[in-house]
C-alpha positions in Angstrom: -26.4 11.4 -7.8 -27.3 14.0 -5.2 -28.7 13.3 -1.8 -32.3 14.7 -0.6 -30.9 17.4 1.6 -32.8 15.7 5.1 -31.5 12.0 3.5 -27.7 12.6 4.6 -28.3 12.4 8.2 -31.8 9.9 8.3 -32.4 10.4 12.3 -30.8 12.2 15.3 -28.7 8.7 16.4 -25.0 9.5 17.2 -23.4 6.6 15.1 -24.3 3.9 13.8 -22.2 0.4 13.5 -21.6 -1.7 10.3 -20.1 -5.0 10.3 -17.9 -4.8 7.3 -17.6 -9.0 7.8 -20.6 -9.2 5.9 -20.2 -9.6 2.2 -21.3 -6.9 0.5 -21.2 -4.2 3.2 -18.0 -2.5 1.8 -19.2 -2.1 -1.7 -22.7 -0.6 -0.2 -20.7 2.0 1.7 -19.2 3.2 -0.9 -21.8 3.0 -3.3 -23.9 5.4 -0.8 -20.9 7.6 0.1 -19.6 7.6 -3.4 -23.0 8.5 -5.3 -22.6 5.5 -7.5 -20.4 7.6 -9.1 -16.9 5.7 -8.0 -14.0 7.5 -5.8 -10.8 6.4 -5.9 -9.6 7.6 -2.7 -12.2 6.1 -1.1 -11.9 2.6 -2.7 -8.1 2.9 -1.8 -9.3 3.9 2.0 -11.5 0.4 1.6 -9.2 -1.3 0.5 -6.5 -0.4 3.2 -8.9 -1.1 5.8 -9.2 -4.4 4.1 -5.3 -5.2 4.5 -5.7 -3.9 8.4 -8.5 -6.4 9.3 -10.9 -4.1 10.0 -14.2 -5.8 11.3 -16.4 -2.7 12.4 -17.0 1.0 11.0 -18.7 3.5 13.5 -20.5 6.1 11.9 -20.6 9.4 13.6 -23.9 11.2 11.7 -23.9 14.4 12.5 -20.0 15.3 12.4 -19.0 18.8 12.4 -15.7 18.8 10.4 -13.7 22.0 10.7 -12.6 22.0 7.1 -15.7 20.9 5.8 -17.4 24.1 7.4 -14.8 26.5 6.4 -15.5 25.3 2.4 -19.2 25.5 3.0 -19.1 28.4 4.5 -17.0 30.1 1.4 -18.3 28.0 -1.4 -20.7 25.0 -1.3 -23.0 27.0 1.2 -23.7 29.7 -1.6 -25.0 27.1 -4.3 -28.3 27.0 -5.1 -28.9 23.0 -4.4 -27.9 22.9 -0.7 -25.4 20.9 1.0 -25.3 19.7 4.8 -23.1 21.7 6.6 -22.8 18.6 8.6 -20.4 15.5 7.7 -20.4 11.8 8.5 -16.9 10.2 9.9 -16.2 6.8 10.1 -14.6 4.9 12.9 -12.4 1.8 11.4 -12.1 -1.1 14.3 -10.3 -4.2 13.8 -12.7 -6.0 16.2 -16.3 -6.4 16.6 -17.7 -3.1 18.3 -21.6 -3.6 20.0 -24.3 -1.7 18.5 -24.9 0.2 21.5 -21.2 1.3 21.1 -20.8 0.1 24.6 -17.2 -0.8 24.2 -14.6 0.7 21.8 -11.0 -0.2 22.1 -8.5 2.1 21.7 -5.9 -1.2 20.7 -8.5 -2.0 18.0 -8.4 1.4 16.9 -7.0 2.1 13.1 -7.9 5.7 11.9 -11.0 7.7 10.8 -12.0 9.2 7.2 -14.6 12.2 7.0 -17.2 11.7 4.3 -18.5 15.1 2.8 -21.9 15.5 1.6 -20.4 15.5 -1.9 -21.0 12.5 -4.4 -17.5 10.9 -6.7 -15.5 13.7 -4.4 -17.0 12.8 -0.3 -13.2 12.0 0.8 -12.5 14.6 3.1 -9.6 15.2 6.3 -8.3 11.1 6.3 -6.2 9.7 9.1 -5.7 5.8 8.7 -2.9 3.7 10.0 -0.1 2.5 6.7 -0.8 -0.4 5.3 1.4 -3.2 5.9 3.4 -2.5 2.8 5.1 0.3 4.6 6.0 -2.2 7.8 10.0 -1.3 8.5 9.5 2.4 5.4 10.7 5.7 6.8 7.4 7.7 7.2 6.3 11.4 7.7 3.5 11.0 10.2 2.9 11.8 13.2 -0.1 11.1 16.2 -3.6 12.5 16.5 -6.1 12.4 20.0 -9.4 11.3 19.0 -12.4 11.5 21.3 -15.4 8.8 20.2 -18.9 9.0 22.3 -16.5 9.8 25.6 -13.9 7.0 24.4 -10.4 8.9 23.5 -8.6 7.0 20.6 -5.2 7.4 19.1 -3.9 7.1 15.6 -0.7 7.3 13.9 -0.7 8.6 10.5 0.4 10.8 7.5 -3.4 13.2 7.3 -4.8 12.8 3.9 -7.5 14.5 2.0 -9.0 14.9 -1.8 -10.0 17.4 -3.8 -13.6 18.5 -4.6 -12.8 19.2 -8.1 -14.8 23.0 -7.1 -13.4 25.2 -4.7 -10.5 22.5 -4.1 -8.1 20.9 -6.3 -5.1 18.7 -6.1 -2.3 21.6 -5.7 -4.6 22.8 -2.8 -5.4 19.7 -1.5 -1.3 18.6 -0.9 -0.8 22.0 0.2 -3.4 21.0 3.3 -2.1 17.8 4.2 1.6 19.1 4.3 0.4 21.8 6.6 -2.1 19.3 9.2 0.9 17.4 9.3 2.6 20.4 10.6 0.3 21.5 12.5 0.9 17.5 14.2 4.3 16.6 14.0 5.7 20.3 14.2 3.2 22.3 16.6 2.4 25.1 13.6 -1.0 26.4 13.6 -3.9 24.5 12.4 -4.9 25.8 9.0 -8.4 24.6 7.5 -8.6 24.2 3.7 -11.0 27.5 3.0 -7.6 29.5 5.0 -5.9 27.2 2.3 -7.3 28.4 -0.2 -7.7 32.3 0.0 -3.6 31.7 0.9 -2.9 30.3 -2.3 -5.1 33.7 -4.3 -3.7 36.1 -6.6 -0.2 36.2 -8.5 0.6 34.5 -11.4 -3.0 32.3 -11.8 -3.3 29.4 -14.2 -7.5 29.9 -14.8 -10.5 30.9 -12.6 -10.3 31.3 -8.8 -13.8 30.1 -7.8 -14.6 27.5 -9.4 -11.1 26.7 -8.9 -9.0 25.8 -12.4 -5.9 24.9 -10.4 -2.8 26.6 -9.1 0.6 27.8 -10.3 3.5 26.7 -9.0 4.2 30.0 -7.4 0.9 30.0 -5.7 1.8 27.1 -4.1 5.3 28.9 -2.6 3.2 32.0 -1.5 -0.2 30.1 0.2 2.7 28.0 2.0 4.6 31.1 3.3 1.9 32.8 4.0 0.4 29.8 6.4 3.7 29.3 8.3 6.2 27.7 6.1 9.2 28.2 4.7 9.4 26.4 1.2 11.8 25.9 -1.3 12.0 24.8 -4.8 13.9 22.3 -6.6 14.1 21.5 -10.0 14.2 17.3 -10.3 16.2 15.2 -12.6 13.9 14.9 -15.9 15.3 11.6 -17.2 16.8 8.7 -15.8 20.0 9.0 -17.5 20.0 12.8 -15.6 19.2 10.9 -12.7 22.2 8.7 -12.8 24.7 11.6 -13.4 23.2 13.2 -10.6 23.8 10.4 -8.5 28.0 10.5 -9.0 28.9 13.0 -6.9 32.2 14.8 -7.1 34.2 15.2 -3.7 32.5 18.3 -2.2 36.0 20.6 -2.0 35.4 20.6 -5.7 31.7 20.6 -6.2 32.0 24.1 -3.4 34.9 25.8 -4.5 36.7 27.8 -1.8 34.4 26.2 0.8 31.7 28.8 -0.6 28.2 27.3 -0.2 26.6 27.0 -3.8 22.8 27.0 -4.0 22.9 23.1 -5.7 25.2 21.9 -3.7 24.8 18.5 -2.7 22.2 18.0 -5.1 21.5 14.2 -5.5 19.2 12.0 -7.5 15.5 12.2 -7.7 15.1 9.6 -5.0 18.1 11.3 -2.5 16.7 15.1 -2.6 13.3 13.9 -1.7 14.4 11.2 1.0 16.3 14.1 3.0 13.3 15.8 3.4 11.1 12.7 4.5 14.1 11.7 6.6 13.1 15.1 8.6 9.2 15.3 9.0 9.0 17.4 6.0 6.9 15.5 3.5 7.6 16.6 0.1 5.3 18.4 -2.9 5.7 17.4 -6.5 4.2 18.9 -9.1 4.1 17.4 -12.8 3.0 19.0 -15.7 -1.1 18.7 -14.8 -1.0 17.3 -11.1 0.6 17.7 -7.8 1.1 14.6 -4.6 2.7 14.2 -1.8 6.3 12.0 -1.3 4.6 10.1 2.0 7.4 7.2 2.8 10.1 5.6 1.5 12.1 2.1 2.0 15.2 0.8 0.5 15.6 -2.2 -1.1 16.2 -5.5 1.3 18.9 -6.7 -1.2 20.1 -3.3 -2.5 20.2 -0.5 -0.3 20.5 1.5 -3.7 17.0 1.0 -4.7 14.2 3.0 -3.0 10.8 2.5 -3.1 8.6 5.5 -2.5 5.1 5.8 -1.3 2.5 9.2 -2.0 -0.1 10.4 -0.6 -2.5 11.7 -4.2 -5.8 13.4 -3.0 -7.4 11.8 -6.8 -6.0 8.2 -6.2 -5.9 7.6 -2.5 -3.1 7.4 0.7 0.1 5.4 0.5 0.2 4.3 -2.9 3.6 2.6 -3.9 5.9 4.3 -6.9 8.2 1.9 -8.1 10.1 3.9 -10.9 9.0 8.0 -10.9 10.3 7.5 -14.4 8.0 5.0 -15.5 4.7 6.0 -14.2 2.0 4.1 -16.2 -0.7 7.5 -15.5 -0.4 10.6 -17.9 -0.8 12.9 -14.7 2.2 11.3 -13.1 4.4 12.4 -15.6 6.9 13.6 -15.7 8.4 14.5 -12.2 9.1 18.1 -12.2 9.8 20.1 -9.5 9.7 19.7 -5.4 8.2 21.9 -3.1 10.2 21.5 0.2 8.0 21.9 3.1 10.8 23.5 5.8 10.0 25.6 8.9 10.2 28.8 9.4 13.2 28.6 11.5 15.2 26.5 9.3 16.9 28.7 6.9 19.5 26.2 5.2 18.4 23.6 3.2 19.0 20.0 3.5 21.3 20.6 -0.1 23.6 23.2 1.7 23.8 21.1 5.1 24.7 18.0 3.7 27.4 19.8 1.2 29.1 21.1 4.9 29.1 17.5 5.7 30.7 16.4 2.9 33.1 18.5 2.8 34.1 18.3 6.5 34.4 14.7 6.3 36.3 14.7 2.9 39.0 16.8 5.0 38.8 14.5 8.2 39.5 11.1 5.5 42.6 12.7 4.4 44.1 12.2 7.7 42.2 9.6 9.5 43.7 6.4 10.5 43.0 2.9 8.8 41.6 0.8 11.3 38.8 3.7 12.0 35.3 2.9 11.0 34.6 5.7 8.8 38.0 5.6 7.1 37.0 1.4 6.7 33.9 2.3 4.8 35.3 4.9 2.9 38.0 2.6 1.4 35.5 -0.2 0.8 33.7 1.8 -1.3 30.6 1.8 1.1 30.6 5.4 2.6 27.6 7.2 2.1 25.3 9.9 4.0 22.1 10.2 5.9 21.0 14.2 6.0 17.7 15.2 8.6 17.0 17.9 10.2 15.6 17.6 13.8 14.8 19.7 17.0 18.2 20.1 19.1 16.0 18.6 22.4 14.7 15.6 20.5 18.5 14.9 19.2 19.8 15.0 22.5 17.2 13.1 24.5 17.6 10.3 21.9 21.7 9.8 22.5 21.4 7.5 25.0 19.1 4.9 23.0 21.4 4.6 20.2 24.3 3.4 21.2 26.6 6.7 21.2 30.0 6.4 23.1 29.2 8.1 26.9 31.7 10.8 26.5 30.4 11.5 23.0 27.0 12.0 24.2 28.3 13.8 26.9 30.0 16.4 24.3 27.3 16.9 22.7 24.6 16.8 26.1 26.6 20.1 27.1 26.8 22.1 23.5 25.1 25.0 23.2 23.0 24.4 20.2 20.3 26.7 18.1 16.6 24.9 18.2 16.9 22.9 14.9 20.0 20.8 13.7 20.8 19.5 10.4 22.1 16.4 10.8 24.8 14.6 8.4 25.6 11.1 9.4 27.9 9.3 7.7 26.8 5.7 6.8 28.3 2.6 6.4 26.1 1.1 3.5 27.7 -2.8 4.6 26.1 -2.2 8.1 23.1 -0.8 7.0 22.2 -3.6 4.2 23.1 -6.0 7.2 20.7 -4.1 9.4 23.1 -3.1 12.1 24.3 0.2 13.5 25.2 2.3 10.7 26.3 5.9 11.2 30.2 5.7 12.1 30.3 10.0 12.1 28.2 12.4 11.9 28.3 17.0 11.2 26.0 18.4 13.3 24.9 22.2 11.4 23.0 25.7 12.5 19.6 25.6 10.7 19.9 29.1 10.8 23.5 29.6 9.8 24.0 32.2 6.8 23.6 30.8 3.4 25.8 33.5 1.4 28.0 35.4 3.8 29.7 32.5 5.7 32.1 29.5 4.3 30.1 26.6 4.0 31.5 25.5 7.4 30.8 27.9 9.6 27.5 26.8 10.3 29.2 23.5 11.4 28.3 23.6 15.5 29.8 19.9 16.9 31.7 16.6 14.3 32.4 13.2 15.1 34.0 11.3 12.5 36.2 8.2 13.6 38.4 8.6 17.3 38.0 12.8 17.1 35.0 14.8 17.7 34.8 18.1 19.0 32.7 21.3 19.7 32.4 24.5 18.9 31.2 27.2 21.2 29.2 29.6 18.9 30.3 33.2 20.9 33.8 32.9 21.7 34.5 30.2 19.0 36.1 27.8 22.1 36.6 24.6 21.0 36.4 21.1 22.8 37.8 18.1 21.8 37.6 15.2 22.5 39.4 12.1 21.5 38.2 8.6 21.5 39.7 4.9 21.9 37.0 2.6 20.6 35.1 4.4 18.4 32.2 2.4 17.1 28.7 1.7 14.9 26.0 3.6 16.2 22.7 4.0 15.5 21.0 6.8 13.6 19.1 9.9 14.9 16.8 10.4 12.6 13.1 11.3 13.6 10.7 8.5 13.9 11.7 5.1 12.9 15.2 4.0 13.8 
């Protein structure tokens, strides 16, 4: 089905309201936006709106959408049968807004989708609140200012968007939400999904441009760079038996011989490379052999802090959809999980593999000669030692101190460090306090996001360490070191960006 080109926007009416209480409204919406054709996304969309309670959809009718323009403009603008250059978006209210749109409550507020003039493919930019599924996950997301008929409205979200199956398709697509998100969460420049495209042209091509056949993994690298990122690629444990072996780590003097960084070093399971990353604002590509998503969210297990649930955002299926087992998708396209694109900045040139191998191996050092009643030497004899790796913005790590329970003189070491504009951050975890839901991180490495990669020991790039009653400093021009030496040392809580 196609709509009569003067049918998609019926009258000159700013919005119009639907009370989404009434049986049947739903399925009607979709049926129109869809083109009786079906769209999973937007059926997924429904049916998180669903879970939220929503009560009322606002239709703006005449939307001008960015993106939308920048594609029509390039590609569905040149087609014979037109298409609007105008979009609808809808407004999703958890209580019951007037028809005269007289009173819209930001509280009520729960995110917007953008409906293009397409039928089976009309899912276009998508911000909607997580579903309550992902109450207490980690998330990449970040806030959005919306203005509605003079109301301004705010929504917290991971942006989503599908393909049109023409001039878009799914590697594009991931490439566009990992970039809003930036653009959100991370201040980069706002890049609509025609500048997506023409980024991602040329090189080593899988099929046809326009009409788009797809991209190569390579494409992918070079439309990111050349949009403001910094990506890297990782190869991802094939097999669950690969997985496992990845997951016993040796002690990192011997996985870095000579304290020299090694490009995999560090490398953990499926589940750990990709939680760094998510851990950090920096959602995660992966690309199988036909398809591509993006790693959204991820929770551990309430009983076992071993098992992680992971969430994706897939511009063919819908926003925050729950993967149980990565190697036991039930979809063809899902299968299997290959490689990750790793979304970092531009001024983040070590990788969360290389910081956390620092980390490890500074704290594998400290253990040798800590004493027995410190926390991190207790959790490392228990068995329940682990590590927690993020990057995050030197300002936002040091404004958060005070909130998480860090010793005063501690906070105070680090309040005065001179530190470069992004840190990797290694905690070190005590898995007992974090099944129990207490304070966790008893140490943490703090690491240059811009320290060299090949021409430096592994631990130069280490810039301040805390790991049971020492921590200290390191000035990063005349090397002067501060120590400091503490009598109580303590569970505090993590610094990771977003949910604590």
């Amino acid at each position: 089905m196609t709509w009569p080109f003067l049918a998609w926007s019926p009258d000159d009416s700013a919005g119009a309201v639907y009370d989404v209480t009434v049986p049947g409204t739903w399925d009607e919406l979709v049926e129109f936006y869809a083109g009786g054709a079906g769209s999973r996304p937007l059926e997924r969309i429904v049916e998180i709106a669903r879970g939220h309670g929503v009560r009322s959809v606002v239709v703006e009718q005449r939307y001008l959408d960015p993106d939308w323009r920048s594609e029509h403009g390039a590609f569905h603008g040149r087609l014979f049968r037109r298409h609007p250059s105008v979009c609808h978006r809808w407004h999703l209210f958890t209580d019951d807004v007037p028809a005269d749109l007289s009173a819209l409550r930001p509280e009520a507020y729960r995110g917007y989708v953008v409906l293009r003039p397409l039928p089976s493919t009309p899912v276009g930019r998508t911000m909607i609140a997580p579903p309550a599924g992902l109450e207490g996950a980690i998330r990449c997301e970040a806030t959005e200012r919306v203005s509605l008929f003079g109301t301004p409205l705010w929504i917290t979200a991971m942006p989503f968007l599908s393909q049109d199956a023409e001039y878009l398709r799914c590697a594009h697509a991931t490439l566009w939400m990992v970039l809003r998100h930036a653009h959100l969460a991370h201040g980069l420049a706002r890049r609509l999904t025609a500048e997506v495209h023409d980024a991602a042209l040329g090189g080593v091509i899988v099929g046809r441009q326009v009409p788009s056949e797809g991209l190569s993994v390579q494409q992918m690298l070079s439309g990111a760079t050349r949009l403001g990122l910094s990506p890297g690629l990782m190869h991802l444990p094939a097999t669950p038996e690969e997985d496992a072996a990845a997951d016993t780590v040796a002690e990192p003097a011997d996985v870095v011989p000579g304290g020299r960084a090694d490009p995999q070093a560090g490398r953990l399971s499926l589940r750990a490379v990709l939680c760094r990353y998510v851990n950090s604002q920096l959602p995660p590509l992966v690309i199988s052999s036909s398809h591509a998503w993006v790693v959204v969210a991820y929770r551990r297990g309430p009983g076992d802090d071993r098992r992680v649930t992971l969430w994706r955002h897939d511009d063919a299926r819908g926003p925050y959809l729950e993967v149980d087992d990565p190697f036991a998708e039930p979809e063809d396209a899902h299968r299997p999980w290959q490689t990750a694109i790793l979304p970092l900045l531009p001024a983040i040139y070590v990788t969360a593999e290389r910081a956390e191998a620092a980390g490890r191996l500074w704290f594998a050092g400290y253990l040798r000669g800590a004493e027995d009643d410190e926390p991190v030497a207790r959790a490392a004899a228990a068995g329940e030692l682990t590590f927690r790796t993020f990057v995050v913005r030197s300002d936002e790590y040091l404004e958060g101190l005070w909130a998480r329970g860090v010793d005063p003189a501690l906070a105070d070491l680090y309040r005065l460090a001179a530190l470069p504009e992004h840190l990797w951050v290694v905690e070190a975890v005590d898995r007992a306090a974090r099944r129990e839901g207490r304070p966790d991180v008893v140490g943490e490495a703090l690491v240059d996001a811009t320290a060299s990669t090949h021409h430096e020991p592994l631990q130069e790039g280490l810039v301040a360490l805390h790991g049971g009653r020492l921590a200290h400093r390191i000035g990063p021009d005349h090397g002067t070191r501060r120590e400091l030496l503490l009598t109580d040392p303590g569970h505090y809580r993590t610094g990771r960006p977003g949910r604590r």
